[in-house]
Backbone as CSV, one residue per row, in Angstrom:
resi,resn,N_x,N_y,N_z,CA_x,CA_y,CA_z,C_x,C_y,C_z
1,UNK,-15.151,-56.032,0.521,-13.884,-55.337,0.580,-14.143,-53.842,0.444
2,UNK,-13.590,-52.976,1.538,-13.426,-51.792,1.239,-12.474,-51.144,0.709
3,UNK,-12.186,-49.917,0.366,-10.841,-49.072,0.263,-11.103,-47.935,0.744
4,UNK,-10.170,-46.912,0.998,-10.205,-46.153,1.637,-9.105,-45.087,0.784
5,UNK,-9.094,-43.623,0.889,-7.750,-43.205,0.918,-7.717,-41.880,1.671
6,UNK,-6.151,-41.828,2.414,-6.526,-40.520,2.886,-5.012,-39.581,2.498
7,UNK,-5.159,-38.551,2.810,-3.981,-37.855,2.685,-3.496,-36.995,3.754
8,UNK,-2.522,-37.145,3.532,-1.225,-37.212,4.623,-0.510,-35.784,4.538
9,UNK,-0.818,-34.830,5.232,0.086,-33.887,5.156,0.772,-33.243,6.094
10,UNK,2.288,-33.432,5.821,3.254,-33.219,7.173,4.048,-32.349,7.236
11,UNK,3.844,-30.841,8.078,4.685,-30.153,7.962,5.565,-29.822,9.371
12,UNK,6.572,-29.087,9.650,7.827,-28.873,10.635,6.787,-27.181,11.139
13,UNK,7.235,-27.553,12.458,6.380,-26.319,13.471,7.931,-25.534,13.615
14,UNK,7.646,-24.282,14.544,8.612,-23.494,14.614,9.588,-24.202,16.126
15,UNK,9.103,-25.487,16.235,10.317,-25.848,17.262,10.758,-27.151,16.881
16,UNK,10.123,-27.638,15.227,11.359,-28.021,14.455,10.794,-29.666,14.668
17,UNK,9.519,-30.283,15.181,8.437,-30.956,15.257,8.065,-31.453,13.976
18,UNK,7.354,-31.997,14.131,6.575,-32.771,12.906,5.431,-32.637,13.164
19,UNK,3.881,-32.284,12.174,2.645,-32.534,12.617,2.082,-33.036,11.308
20,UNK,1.161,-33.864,11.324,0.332,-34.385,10.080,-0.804,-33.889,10.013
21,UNK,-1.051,-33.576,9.126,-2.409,-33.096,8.817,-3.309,-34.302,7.676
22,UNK,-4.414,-35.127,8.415,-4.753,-35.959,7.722,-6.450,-35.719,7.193
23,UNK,-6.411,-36.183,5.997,-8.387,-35.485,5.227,-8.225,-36.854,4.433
24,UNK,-9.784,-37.343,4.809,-10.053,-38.846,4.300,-10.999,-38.208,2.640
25,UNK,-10.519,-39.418,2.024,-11.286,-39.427,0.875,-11.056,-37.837,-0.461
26,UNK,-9.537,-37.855,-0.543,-9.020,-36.606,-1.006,-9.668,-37.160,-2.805
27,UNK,-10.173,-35.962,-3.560,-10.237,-36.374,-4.968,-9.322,-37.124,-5.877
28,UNK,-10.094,-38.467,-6.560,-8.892,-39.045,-7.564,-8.256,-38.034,-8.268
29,UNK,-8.121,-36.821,-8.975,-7.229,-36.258,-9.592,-6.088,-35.350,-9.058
30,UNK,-6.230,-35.600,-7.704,-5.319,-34.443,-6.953,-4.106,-34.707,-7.525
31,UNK,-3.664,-33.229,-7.717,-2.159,-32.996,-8.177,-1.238,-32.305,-7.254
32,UNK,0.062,-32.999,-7.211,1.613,-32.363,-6.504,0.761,-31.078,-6.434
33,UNK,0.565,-29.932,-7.296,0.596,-28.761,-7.289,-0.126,-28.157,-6.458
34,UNK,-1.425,-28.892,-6.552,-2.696,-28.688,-5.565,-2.577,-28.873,-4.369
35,UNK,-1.575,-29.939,-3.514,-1.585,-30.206,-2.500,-0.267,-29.219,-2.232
36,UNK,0.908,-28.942,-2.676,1.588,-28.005,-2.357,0.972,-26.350,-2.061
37,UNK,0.100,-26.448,-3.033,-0.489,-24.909,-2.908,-1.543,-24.949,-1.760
38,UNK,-2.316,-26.090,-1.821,-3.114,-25.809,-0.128,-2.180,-25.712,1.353
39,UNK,-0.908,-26.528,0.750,-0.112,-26.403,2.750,0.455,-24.989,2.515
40,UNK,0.957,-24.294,1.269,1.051,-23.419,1.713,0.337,-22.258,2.169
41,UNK,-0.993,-22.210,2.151,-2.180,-21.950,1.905,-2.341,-22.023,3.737
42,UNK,-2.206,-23.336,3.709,-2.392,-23.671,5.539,-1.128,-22.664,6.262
43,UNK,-0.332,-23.137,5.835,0.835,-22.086,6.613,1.011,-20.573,6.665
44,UNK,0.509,-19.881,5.328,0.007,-18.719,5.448,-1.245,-18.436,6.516
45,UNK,-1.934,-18.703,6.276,-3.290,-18.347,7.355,-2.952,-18.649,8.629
46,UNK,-2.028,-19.568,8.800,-2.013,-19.864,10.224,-3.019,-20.212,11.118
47,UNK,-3.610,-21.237,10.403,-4.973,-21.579,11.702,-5.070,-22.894,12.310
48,UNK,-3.917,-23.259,12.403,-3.821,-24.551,13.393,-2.927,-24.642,14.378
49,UNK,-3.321,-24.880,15.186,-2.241,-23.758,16.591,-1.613,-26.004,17.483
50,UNK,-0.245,-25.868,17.331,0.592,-26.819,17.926,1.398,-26.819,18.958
51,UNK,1.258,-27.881,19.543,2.677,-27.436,20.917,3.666,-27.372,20.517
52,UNK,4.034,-27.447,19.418,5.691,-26.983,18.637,5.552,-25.608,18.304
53,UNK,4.176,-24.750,18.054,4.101,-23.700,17.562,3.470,-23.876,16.193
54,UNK,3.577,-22.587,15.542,3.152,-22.520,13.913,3.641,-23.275,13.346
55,UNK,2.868,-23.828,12.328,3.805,-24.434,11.236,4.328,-23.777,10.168
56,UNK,5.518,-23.750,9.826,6.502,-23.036,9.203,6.811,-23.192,8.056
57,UNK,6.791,-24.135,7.578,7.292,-25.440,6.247,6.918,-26.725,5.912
58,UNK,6.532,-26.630,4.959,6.553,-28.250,4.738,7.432,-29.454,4.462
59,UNK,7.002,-30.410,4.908,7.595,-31.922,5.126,7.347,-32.579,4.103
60,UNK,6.194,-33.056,4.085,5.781,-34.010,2.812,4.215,-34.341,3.108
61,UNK,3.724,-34.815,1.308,2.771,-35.171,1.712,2.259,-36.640,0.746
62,UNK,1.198,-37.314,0.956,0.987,-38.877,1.086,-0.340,-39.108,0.371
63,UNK,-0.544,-40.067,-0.110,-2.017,-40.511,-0.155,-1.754,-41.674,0.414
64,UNK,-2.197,-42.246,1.210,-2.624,-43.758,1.860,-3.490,-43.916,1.284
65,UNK,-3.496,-45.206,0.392,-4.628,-46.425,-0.131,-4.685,-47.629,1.138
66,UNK,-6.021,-47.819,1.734,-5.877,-48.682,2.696,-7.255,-49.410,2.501
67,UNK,-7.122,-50.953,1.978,-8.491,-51.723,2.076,-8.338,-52.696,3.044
68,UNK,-9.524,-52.940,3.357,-10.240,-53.919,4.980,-10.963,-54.732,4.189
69,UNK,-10.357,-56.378,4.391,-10.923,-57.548,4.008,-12.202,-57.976,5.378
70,UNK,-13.239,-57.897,5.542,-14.039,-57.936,6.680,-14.089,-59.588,6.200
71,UNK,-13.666,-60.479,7.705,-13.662,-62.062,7.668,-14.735,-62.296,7.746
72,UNK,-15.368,-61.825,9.050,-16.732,-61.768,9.447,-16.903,-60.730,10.709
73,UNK,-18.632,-60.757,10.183,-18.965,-59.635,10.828,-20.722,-59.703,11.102
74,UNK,-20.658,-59.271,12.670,-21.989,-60.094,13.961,-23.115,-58.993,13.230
């Protein structure tokens, strides 16, 4: 059995879009604060360029816990 986790971060572009920004294997102690202060962090710098445009604001953000029972495997 594996697990996995990743985090999920979704913010609104300037034509009002949705984009996720996803990073596997985020640290067990991450805090609200930490992940608020990096998107805004992302949205200041502006370095991810979308067909909605800049991203403007944030949406929300996630940790996905996801484990894979392998039945079998060749």
């Amino acid at each position: 059995m594996e697990t996995t986790q990743t985090l999920q971060m979704r913010f609104v572009t300037q034509a009002g879009t949705r984009v996720t920004i996803s990073l596997d294997n985020p640290k067990d102690d991450l805090t609200e604060a930490e992940v608020t202060a990096a998107m805004d962090q992302i949205i200041a710098k502006n370095i991810f360029s979308t067909s909605g445009g800049d991203l403007v604001a944030k949406d929300s953000a996630q940790i996905i816990d996801r484990t894979v029972n392998v039945l079998y495997e060749a």
